[in-house]
N, C-alpha and C positions, 0 to 999 in steps of 0.2 A: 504494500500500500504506500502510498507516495505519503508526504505528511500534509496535502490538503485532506486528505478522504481519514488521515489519523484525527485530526484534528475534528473531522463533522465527527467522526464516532464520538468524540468525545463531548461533545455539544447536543447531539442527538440520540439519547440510550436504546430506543426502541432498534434500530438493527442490531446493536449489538446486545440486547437481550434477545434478541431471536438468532443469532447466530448460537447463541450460548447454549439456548433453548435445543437448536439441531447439530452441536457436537455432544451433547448430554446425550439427546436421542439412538444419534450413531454411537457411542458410546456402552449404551446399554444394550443394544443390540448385538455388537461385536462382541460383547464381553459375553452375552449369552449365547450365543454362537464359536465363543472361543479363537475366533480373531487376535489373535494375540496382536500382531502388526497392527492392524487395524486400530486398537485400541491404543494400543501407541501412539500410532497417527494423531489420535483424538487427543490424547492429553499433548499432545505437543505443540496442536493449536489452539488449544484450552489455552495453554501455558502461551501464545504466540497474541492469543488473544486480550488474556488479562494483562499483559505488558502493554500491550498499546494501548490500554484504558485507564493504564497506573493503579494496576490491583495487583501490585509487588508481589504480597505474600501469598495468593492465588494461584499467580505464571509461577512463581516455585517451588509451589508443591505438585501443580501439575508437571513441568518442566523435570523437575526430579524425578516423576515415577517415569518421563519417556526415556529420560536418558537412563534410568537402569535396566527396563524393559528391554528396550533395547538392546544396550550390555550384554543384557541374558537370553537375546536372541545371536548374539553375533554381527548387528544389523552396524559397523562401522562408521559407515557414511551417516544414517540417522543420529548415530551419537555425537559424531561432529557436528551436527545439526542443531540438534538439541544442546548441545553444552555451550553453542554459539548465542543461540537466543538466551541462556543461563547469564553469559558475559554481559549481554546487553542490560542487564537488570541492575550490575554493577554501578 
């Protein structure tokens, strides 16, 4: 997202409660489905999404559970991924 479209998220909450709304959704799904990746995926934009709305302690806990998820898939590149959006929190 560029930082005009950061900045409307943060001005205008209804997209980004419904964004929150259908990674929760996908979320629950995958996990009951056993999507391990998938569920990953989700917290990683969970975690990509609470950073850009300045919900710190939120992106780091979702953020943390992709990057071990991950880890304990072997998924490399996703960890770099994730541990980058982690940096950004700094």
């Amino acid at each position: 997202m560029g930082s005009a479209q950061n900045g409307h998220a943060r001005r205008d909450p209804q997209p980004v409660a419904r964004a929150e709304d259908h990674y929760h959704e996908a979320l629950a799904l995958a996990t009951e489905l056993g999507m391990r990746p998938l569920v990953a995926h989700c917290h990683l934009n969970l975690g990509k999404l609470f950073r850009k709305t300045d919900q710190h302690e939120q992106a780091r806990q979702h953020l943390t559970t992709a990057t071990t998820m991950y880890r304990e898939m072997d998924m490399r590149f996703w960890v770099d991924q994730a541990e980058a959006e982690t940096g950004e929190l700094a």
